[in-house]
DSSP file (Angstrom, degrees, kcal/mol; ACC not computed):
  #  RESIDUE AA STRUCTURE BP1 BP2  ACC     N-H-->O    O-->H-N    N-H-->O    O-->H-N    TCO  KAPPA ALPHA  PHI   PSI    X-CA   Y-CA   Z-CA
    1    1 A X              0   0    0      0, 0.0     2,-0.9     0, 0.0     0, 0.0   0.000 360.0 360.0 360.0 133.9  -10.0  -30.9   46.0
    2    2 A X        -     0   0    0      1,-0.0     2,-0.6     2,-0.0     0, 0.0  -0.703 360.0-164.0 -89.0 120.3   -6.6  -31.0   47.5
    3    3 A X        -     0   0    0     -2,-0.9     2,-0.4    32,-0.0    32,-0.1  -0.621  11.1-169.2 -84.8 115.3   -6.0  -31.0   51.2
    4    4 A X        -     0   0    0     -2,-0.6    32,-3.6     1,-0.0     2,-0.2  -0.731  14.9-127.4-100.8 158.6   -2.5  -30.2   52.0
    5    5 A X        -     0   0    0     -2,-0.4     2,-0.3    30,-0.2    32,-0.2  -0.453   1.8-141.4 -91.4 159.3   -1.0  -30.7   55.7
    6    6 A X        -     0   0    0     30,-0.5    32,-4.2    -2,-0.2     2,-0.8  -0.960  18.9-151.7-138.1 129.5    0.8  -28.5   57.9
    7    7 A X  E     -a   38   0A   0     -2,-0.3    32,-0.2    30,-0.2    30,-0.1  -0.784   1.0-154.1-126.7 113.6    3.5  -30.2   60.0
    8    8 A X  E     +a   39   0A   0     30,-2.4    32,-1.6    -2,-0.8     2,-0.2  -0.057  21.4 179.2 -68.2 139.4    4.4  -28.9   63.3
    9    9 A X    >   +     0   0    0     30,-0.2     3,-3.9     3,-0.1     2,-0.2  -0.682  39.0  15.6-133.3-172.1    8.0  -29.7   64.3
   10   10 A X  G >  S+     0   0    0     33,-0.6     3,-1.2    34,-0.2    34,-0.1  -0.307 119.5   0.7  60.0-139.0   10.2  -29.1   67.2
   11   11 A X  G >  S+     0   0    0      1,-0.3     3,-0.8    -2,-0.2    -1,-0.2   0.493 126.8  71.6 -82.0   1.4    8.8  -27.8   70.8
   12   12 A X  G <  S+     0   0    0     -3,-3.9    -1,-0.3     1,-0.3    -2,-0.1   0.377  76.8  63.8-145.4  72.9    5.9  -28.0   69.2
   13   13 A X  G <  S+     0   0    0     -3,-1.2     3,-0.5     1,-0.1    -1,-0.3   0.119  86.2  81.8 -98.4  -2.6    5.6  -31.5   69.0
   14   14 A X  S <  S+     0   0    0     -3,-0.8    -1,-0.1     1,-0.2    -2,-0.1  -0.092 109.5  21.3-104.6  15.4    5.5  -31.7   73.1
   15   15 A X  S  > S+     0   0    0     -3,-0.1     4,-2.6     2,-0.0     5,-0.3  -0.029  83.0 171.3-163.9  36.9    1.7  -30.8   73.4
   16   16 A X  H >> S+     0   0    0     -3,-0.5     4,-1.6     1,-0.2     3,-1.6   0.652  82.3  45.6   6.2 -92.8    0.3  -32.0   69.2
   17   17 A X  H 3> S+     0   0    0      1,-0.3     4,-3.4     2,-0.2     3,-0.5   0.765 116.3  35.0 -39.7 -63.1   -3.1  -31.5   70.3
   18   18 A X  H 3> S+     0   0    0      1,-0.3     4,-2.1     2,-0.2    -1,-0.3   0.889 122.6  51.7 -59.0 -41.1   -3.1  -28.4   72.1
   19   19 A X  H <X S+     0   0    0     -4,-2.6     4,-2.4    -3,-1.6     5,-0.3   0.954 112.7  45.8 -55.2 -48.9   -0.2  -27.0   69.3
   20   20 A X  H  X S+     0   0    0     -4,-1.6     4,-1.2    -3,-0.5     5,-0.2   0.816 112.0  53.9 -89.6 -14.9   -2.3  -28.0   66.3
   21   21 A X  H  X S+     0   0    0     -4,-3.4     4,-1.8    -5,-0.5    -1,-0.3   0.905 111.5  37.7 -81.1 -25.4   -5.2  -26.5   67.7
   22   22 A X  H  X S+     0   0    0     -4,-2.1     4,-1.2    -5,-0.3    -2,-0.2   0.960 113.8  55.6 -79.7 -41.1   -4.2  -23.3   68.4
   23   23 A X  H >X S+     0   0    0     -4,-2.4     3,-2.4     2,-0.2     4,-0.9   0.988 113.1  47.5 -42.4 -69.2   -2.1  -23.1   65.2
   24   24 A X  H 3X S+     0   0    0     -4,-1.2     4,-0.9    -5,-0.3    -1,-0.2   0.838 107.4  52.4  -9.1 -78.3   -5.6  -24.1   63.5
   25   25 A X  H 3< S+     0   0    0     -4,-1.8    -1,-0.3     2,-0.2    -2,-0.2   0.748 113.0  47.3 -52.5 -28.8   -7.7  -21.5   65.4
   26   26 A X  H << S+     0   0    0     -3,-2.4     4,-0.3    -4,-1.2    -2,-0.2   0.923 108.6  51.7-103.6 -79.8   -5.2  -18.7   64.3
   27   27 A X  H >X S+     0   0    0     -4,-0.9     4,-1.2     2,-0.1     3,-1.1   0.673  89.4 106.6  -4.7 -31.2   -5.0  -19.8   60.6
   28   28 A X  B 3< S+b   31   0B   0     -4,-0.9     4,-0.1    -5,-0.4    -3,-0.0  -0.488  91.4   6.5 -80.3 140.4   -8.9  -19.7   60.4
   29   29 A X  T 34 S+     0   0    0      2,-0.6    -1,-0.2    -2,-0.1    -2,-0.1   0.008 115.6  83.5 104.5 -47.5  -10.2  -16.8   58.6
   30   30 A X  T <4 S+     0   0    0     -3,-1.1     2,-0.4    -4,-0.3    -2,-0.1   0.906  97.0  31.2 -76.9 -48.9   -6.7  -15.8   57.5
   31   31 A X  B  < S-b   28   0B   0     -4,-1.2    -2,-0.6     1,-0.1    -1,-0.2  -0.909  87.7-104.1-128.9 168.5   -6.6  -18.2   54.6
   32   32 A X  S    S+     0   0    0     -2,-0.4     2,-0.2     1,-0.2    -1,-0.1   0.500 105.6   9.0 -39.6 -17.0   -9.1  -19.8   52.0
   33   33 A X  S    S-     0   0    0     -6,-0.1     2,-0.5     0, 0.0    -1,-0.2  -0.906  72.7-114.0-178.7 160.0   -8.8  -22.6   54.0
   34   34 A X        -     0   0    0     -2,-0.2     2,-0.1     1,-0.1     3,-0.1  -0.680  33.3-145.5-112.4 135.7   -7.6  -24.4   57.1
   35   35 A X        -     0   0    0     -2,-0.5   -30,-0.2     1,-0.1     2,-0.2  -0.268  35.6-100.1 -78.9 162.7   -4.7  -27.3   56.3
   36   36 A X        -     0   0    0    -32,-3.6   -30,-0.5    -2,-0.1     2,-0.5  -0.618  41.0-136.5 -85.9 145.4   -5.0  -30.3   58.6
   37   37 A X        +     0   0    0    -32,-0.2     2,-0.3    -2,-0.2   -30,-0.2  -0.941  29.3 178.0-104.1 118.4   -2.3  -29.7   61.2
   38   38 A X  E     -a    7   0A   0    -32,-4.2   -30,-2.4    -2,-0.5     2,-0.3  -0.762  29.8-114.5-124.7-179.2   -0.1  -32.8   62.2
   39   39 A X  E     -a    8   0A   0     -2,-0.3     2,-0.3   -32,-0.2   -30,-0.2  -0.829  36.8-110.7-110.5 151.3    2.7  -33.4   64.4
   40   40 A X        -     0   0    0    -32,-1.6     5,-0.1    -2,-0.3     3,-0.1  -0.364  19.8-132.3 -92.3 146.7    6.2  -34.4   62.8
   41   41 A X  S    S+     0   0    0     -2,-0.3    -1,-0.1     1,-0.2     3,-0.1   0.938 103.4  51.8 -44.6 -54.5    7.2  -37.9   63.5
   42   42 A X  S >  S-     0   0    0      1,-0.4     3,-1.4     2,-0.1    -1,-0.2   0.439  93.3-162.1 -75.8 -21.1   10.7  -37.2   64.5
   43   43 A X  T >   +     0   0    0      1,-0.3     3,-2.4   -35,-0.2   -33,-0.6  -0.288  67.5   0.3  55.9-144.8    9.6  -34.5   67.2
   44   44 A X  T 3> S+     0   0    0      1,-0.3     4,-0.6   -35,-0.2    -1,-0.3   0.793 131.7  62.6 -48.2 -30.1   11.9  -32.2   68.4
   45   45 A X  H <> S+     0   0    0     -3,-1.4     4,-2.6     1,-0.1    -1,-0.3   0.321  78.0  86.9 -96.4  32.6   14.4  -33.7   66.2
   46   46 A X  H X>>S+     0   0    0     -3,-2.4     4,-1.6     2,-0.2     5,-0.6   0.960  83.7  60.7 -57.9 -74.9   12.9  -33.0   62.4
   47   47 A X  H 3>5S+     0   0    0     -4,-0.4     4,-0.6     1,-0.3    -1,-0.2   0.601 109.2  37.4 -31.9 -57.1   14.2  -30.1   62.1
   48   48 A X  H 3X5S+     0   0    0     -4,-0.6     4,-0.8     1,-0.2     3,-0.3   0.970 118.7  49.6 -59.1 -54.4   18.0  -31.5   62.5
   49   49 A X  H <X5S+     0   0    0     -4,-2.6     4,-2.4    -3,-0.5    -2,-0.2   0.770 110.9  46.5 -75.5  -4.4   17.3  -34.7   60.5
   50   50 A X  H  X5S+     0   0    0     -4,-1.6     4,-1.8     2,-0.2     5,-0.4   0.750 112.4  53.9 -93.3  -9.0   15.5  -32.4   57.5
   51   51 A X  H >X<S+     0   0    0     -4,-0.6     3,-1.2    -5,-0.6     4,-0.9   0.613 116.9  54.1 -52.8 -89.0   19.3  -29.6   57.9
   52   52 A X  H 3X S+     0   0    0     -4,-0.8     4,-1.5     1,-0.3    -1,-0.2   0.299 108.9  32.4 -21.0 -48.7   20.5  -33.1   57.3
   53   53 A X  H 3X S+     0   0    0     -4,-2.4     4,-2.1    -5,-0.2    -1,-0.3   0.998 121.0  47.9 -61.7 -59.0   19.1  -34.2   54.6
   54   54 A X  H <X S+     0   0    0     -4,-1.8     4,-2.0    -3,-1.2    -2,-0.2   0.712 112.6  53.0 -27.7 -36.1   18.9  -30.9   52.7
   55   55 A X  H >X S+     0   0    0     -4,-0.9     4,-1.8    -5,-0.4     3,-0.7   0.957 115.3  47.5 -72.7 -62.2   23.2  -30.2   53.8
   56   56 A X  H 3< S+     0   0    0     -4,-1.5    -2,-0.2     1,-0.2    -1,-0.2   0.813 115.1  41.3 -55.9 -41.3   23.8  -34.0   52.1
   57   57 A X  H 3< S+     0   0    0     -4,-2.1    -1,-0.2     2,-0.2     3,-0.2   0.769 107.8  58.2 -59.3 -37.2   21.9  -33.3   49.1
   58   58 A X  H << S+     0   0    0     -4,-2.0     3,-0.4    -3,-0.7    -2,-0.2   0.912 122.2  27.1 -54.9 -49.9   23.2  -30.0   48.8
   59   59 A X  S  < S+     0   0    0     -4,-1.8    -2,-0.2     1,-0.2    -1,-0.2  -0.213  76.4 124.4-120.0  55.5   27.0  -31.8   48.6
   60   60 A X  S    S+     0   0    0     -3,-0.2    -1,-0.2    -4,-0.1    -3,-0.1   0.623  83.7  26.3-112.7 -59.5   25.9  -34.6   47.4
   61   61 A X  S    S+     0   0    0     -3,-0.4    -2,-0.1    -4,-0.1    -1,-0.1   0.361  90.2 132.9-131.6  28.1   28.6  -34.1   44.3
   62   62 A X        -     0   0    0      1,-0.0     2,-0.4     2,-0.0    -3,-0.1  -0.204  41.9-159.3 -23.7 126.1   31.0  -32.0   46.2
   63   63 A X        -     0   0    0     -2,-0.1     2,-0.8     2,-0.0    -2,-0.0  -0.975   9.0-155.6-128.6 135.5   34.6  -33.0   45.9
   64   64 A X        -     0   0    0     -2,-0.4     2,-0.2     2,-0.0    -2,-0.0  -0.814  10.0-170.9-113.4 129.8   36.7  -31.7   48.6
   65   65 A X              0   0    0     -2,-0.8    -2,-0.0     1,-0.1     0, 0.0  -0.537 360.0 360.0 -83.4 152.8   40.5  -31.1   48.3
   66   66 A X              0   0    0     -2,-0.2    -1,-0.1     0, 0.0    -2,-0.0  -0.036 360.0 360.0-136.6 360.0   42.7  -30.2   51.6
């Protein structure tokens, strides 16, 4: 069986436990099953480094003229 994650990012990487448990508790019931909840590495700042990646990848083989 595959277990997927769910990975909390941002503000609410400043309290994991207490974030992935309530996320948890609210998810139960709701779907077929409840994904393991983690906290992002990066904290508050995933969120900007994944724009980032996603913006560079996007123009990635952009050529810009002025």
């Amino acid at each position: 069986m595959l277990r997927t994650a769910t990975t909390l990012a941002g503000q609410l990487t400043r309290q994991p436990e207490f974030s992935g448990r309530e996320v948890s508790r609210r998810l139960m019931g709701r779907l077929p099953f409840t994904p393991r909840i983690v906290a992002a590495r990066l904290g508050a700042d995933s969120s900007l480094v994944g724009i980032g990646a996603l913006t560079a990848e996007h123009v990635r083989d952009a050529t810009y003229l002025r």
